[in-house]
C-alpha positions as CSV (number, residue, x, y, z in Angstrom):
1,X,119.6,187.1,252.6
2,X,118.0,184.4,254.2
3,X,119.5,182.4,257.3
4,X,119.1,178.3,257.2
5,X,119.4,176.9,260.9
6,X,120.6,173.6,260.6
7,X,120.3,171.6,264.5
8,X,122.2,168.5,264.8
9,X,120.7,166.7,268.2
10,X,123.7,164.5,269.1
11,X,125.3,164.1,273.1
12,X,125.6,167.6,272.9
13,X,123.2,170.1,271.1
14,X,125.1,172.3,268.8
15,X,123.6,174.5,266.2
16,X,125.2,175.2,262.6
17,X,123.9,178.5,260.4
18,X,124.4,178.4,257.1
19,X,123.9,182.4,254.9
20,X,121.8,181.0,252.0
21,X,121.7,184.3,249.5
22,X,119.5,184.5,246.5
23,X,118.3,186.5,243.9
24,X,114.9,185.2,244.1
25,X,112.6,184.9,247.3
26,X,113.4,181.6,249.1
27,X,111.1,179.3,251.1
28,X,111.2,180.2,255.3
29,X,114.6,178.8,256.6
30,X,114.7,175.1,256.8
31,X,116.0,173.2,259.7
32,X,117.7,169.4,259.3
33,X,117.7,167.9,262.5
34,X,120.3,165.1,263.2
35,X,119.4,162.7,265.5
36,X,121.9,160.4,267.9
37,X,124.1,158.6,265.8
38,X,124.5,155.0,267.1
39,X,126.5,151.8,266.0
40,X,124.4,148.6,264.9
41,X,127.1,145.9,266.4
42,X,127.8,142.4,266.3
43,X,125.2,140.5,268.4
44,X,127.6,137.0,268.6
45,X,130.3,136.5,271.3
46,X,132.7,138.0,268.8
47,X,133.9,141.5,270.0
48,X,132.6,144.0,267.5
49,X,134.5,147.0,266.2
50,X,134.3,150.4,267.7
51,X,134.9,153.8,267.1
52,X,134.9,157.0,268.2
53,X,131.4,158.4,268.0
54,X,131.9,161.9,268.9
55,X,134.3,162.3,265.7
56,X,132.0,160.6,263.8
57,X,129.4,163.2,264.6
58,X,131.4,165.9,264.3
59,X,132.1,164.7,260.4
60,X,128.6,164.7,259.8
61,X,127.8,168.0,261.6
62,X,130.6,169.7,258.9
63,X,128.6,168.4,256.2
64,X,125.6,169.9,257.2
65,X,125.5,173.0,255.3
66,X,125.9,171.5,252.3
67,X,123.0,169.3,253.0
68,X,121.2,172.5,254.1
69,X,121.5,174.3,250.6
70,X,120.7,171.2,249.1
71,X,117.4,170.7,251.2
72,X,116.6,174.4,250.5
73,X,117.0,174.2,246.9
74,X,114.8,171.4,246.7
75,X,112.4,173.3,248.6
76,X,111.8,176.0,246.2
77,X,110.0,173.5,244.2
78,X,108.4,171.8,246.6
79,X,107.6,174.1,249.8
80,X,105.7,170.9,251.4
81,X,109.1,168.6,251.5
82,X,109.8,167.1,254.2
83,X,110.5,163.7,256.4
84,X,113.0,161.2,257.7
85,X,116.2,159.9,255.8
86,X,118.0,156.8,257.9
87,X,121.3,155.9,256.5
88,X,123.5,153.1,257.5
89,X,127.4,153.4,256.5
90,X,129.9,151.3,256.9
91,X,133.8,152.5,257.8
92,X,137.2,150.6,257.8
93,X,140.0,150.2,260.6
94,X,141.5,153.0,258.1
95,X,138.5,155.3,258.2
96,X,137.5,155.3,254.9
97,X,134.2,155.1,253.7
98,X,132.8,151.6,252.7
99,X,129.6,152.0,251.9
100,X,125.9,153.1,252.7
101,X,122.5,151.9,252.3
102,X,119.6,154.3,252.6
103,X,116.8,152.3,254.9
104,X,114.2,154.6,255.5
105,X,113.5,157.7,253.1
106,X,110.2,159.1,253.9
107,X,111.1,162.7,252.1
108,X,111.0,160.6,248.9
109,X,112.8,163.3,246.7
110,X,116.0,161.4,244.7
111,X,117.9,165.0,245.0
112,X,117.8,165.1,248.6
113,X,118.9,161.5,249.0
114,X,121.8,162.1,246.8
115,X,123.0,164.9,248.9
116,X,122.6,162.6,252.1
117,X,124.6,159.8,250.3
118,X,127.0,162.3,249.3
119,X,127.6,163.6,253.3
120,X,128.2,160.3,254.7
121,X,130.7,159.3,251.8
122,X,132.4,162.6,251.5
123,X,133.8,161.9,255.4
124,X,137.1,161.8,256.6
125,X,136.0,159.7,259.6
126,X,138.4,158.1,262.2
127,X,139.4,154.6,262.0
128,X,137.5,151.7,263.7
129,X,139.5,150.0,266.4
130,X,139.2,146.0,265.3
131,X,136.9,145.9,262.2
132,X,134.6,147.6,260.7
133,X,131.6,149.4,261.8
134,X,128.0,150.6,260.6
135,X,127.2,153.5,262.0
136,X,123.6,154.5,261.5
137,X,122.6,158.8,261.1
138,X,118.5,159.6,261.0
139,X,118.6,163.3,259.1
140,X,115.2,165.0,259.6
141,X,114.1,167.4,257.3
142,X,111.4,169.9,258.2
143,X,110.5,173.3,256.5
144,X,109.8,176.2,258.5
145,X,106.9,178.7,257.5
């Protein structure tokens, strides 16, 4: 059995682990780092919406260890795979997921940026307080060996 450490650098550090078991032998564990999820607001006089980041975090960090298996999977066939994926997503006053936009991707592997789009839009995020917000979530991926 082979442990995956996923960190998520936020306000506070917390550490996920995630039992990856296999038949086969699996690449060294692979830790996704998430960095300091911040909002992109409104720059004009109008007041931008707000939300509460902490809960926003804390949706992303339960997602991780799917995001982990998927990372690790993709791994086994490429050992080397690793990078940055920046993903900008928008949510409603309801919470609901709007949409995303992928703006940096340097892991380049279509699977992995799947899985990312997958974790931001699976969410069950708290609601905005005036409009609409885009919150913006750098994942860093980097194998261990």
């Amino acid at each position: 059995m082979t442990r995956l450490v996923v960190a998520a650098a936020v306000a506070v550090s917390l550490v996920s682990v995630a039992a990856v078991a296999s038949m086969m032998a699996a690449p060294a564990p692979a830790p996704i780092s998430l960095g300091a999820l911040y909002i992109e607001g409104d720059l004009s006089p109008v007041v931008s919406g707000s939300i509460d980041l902490d809960q926003v975090t804390k949706e992303v960090e339960r997602h991780l260890p799917d995001l982990a298996d998927c990372y690790s999977k993709q791994l086994r066939d490429t050992p080397e795979l690793e990078g940055e994926v920046l993903i900008h997503f928008a949510i409603d006053t309801e919470g609901d997921f709007m949409h995303a936009c992928i703006t940096r991707d340097t892991v380049e592997d279509s699977a992995v940026r799947a899985c990312v789009n997958e974790l931001v839009a699976a969410g069950d995020y708290p609601p905005a307080n005036g409009q609409p917000v885009d919150v913006t979530v750098p994942f860093n991926f980097t194998p261990q060996g």
